[in-house]
N, C-alpha and C positions, 0 to 999 in steps of 0.2 A: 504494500500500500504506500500512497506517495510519503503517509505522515512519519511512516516508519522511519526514512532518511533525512526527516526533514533537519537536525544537527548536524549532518555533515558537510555542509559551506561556513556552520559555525566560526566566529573567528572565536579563538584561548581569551579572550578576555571575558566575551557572551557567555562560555561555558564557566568560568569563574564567576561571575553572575547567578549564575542559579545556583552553583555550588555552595553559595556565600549568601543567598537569600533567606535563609533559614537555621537554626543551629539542630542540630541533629540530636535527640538523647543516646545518652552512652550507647544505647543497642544498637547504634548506626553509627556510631563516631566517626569508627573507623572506614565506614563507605564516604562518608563525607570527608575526612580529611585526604583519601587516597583520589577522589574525582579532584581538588583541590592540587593536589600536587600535580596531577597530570595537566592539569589547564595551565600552571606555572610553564612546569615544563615544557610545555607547547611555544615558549619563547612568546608571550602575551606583550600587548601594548597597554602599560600604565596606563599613557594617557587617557587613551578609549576604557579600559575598565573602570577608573576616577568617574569618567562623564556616566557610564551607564551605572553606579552607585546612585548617582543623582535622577537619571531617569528613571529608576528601579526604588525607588527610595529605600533605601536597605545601611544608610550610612553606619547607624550602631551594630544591626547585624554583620554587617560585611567584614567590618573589623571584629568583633568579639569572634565570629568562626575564622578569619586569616588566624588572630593573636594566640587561638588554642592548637595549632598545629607547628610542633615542634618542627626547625631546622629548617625552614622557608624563607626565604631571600625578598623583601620588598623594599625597589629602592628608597632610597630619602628622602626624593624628593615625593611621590606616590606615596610614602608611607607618612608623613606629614602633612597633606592631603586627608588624609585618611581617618587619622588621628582627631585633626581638627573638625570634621565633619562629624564623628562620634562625640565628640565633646559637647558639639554644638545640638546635638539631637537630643541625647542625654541634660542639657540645660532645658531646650525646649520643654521635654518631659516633666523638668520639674514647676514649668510655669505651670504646664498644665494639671499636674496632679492640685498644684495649690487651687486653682480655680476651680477646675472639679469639685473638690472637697466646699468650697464655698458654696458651689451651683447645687451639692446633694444635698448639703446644712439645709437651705434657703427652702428647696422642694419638700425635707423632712419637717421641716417648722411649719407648712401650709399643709401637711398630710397629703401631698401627693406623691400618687407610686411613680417610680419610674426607675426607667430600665436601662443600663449601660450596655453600649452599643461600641466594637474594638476601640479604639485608645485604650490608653495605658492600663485600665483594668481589665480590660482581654489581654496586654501585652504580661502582667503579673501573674494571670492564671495561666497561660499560655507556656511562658517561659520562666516565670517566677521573678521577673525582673522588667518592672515597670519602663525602663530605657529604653529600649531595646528593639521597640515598632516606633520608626516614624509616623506619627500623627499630625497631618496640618490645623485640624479642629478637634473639638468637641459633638462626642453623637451620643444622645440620649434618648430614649423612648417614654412617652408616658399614652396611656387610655386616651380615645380621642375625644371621649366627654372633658377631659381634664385639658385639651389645648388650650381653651381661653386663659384658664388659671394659671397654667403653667407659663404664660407668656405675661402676663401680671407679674409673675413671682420675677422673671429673668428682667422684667423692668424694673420690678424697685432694685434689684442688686447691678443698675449700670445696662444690660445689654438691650439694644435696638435690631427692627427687624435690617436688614442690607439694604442695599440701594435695589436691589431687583423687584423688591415689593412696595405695593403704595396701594392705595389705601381700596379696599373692594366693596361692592352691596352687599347684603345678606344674599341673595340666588351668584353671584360671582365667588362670594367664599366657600359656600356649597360645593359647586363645579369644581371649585383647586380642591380643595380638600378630596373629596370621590377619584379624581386624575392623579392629584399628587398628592408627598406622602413625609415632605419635610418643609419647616420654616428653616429658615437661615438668619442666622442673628449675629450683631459686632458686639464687642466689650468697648465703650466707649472710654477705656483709658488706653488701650492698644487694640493692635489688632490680631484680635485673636475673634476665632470663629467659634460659632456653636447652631449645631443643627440639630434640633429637636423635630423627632419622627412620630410618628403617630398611627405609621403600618410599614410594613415592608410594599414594594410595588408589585412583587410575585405572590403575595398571599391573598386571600380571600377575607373578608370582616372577621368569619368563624375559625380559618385558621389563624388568626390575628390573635384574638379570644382564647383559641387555647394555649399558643404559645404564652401571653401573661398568665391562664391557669396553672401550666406546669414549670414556671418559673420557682426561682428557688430567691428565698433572702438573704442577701449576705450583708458582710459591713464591710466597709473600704476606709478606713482613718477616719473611725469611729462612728461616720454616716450609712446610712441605711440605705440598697438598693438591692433591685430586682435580678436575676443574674439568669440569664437564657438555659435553658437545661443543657447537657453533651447531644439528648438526642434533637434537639431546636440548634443549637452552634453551630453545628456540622450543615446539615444545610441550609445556614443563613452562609458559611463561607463560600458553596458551593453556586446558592443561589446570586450573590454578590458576586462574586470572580466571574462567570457566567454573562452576568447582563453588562460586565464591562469585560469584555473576550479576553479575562484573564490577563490581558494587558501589562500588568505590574506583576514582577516576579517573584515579591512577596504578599501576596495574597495565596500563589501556590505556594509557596513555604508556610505558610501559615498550618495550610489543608495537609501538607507535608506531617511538619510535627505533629498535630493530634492524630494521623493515621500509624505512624511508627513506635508512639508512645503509647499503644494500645488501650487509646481513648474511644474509639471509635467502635461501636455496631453495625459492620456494613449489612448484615442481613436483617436487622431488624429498620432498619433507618431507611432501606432501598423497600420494605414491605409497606411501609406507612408513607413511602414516595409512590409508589403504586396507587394508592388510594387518592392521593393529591394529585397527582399528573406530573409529578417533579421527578421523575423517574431517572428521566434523560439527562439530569442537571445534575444528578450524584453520580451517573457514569460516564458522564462528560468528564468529571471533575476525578473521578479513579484510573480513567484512560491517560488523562495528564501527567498523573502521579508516575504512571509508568512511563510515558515516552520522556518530559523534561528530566526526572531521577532515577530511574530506573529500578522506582520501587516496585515491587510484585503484587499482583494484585490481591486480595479475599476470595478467597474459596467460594465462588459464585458459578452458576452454570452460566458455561461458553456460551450459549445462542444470546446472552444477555448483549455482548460487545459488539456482536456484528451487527444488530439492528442499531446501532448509531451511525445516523448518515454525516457522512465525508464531510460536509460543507461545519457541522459543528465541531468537528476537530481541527479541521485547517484554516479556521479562521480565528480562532484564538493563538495559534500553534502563530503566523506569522502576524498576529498583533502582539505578541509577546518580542518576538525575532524583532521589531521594528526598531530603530537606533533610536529614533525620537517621540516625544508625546505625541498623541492625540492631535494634529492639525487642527488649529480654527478655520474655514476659509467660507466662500461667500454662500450665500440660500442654497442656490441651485444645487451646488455640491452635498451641503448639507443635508439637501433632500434626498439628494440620489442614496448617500448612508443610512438615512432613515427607512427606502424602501430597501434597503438592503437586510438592515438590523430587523429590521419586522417578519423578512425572509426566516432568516437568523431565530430571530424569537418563536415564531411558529413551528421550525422546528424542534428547537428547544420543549417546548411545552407545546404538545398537539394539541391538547387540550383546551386550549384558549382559542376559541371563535374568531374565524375573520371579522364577526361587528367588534368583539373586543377592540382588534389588535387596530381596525381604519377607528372606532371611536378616540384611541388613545394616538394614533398616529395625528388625526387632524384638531385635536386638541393643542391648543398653544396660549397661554398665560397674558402673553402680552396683545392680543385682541381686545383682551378687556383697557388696557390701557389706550390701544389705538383709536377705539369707537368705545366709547361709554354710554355706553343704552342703559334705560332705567331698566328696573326687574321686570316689570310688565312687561317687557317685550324682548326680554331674553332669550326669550327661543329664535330670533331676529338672528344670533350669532350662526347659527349652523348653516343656512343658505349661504350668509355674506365670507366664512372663510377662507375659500377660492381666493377672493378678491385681497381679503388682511394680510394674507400671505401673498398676495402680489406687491402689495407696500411695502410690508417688513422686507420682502428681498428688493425692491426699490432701491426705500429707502438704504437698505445694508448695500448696497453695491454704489449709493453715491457716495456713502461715507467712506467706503475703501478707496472709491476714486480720487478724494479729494488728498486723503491719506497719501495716496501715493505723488499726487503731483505737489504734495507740501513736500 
């Protein structure tokens, strides 16, 4: 199969990339520091490995798996680089832990539940060491009865929604809310981010509902919060990594260590993915395991693998290969990946209806900004789309234009 080779144009620095995306526990150490030596010894380009640290965000991990393997050679100037960028992630880490702890204080004084979503408290249970996952924000979950309150509390403690939101009707809040499934919020003394969620975009209300029932309590420096169970984790990773084609190389490291640390029920967690239609997205996410590290897979019957069609392995497979982020560039483009990612998604999850997948594809936030119809004539929105999206790409193609002749 094509995806089978697909590491062989790899360059030694790409394959130190994924060797280095995750820390391996003892029961694999030694697979992990021998794929490591042999990327070295492939005569690797520092410079490109440094850049794809940063495009991988993997800065603390990178270093803590190079620094556990004895007798490895990283030059000085690379390894200073290296150093500094762990340092620096490790510092972030600890802004963020303070804020956290203020933002769980703040939610436990109003009695509202709520749920920690990766940052640093996935990164502690995960690896036992809060540093250790680059986080750019804060992700927390609470009940979607509680968003109002919950965005009350994050104002009296300082934070505002972003510049992306402004101000909607009651039928416009509605709408976002059913399509999407987080606020985004600033700390008005820095800038640090916080998204607070109120569903995942691949669950359903009821599977929403029961992922908070089987949630467990824990305490995190001495505040109280909701902690996803191992069998809800696994595919929130799976489902996460997934709807961004695995792109970042640590999010499969992530899926890495709880499958090697014998965290993981693949037979029971793919039976209750049968039932959901998530099927596809934990064997998507098992087949990775194997092709990027060459982990073996769970004692699963074979007919399971081959009914995963091609298009959802090989296009993770070279969004991950790619040297650079995610391209911004104009509508049109952006459209064309939309009907692509929608391709993508329906494979992923049969499950889900073509009205789903065109309801959520022609769905777009900033309509309401562009034409502000009162609620009585909200239904006004679904004919005139077409058109909002002729302006939005308009408009975005004169501002590129002007951009560019500035």
């Amino acid at each position: 199969m094509p995806e089978a080779s697909w590491l062989s144009g790899a360059s030694p620095a790409f394959r130190l990339i994924l060797a280095t995306s995750w820390l391996a526990p003892e029961s694999w150490r030694g697979n992990q520091e021998e794929a490591i030596r042999a990327a070295i010894g492939a005569g690797l380009d520092w410079t490109e490995y440094v850049r794809l640290v940063d495009r991988h965000r993997i800065p603390a991990l990178s270093w803590a798996a190079l620094s556990r393997v004895p007798g490895i050679l990283v030059p000085e100037p690379a390894k200073k680089q290296l150093q500094e960028r762990s340092n620096a992630c490790r510092m972030e880490a600890i802004k963020h832990c303070l804020l956290l702890a203020e933002v769980l204080k703040g939610f436990n004084r109003a009695g509202i539940p709520v749920m920690s979503m990766k940052g640093e408290i996935f990164s502690s249970e995960l690896y036992g060491d809060p540093g250790l996952r680059q986080s750019r924000d804060l992700d927390l979950a609470v009940i979607r009865d509680d968003v109002g309150r919950a965005q009350a509390c994050l104002e009296s403690m300082g934070w505002r929604l972003d510049s992306t939101w402004f101000p909607l009707s009651p039928r416009q809040l509605e709408c976002v809310m059913r399509r999407e499934y987080h606020f985004g919020f600033v700390h008005s003394n820095a800038n640090y981010i916080l998204e607070l969620h109120w569903r995942n975009p691949w669950d359903t209300p009821a599977q929403t509902s029961d992922i908070w029932a089987r949630s467990v309590q824990s305490c995190w420096q001495g505040c109280l919060y909701r902690a996803m169970s191992p069998g809800d984790l696994v595919p929130y990773l799976c489902n996460h990594g997934s709807d961004h084609l695995w792109f970042r190389a640590k999010w499969l490291g992530d899926l890495a260590r709880a499958h090697t640390a014998g965290q993981v029920d693949w037979e029971e967690l793919l039976s209750e993915a049968r039932r959901t239609g998530q099927q596809r997205v934990l064997l998507l996410g098992l087949r990775l395991l194997n092709l990027v590290f060459g982990l073996p897979l769970p004692n699963l019957p074979e007919k399971q693998f081959p009914g995963l069609p091609l298009l959802l392995i090989e296009r993770p497979l070279r969004a991950l290969k790619n040297p650079g982020e995610p391209d911004t560039r104009g509508a049109l483009a952006l459209l064309r990946d939309r009907v692509r990612m929608s391709r993508y998604q329906m494979l992923l999850r049969p499950r889900k209806t073509w009205w789903e997948t065109l309801s959520q594809f022609s769905y777009n936030r900033e309509d309401f900004k562009v034409l502000r119809l009162p609620d009585r004539l909200f239904l006004g929105y679904v004919p005139l789309r077409p058109f909002l999206w002729a302006w939005r790409w308009l408009r975005q193609s004169g501002n590129q234009t002007r951009k560019h002749v500035a």
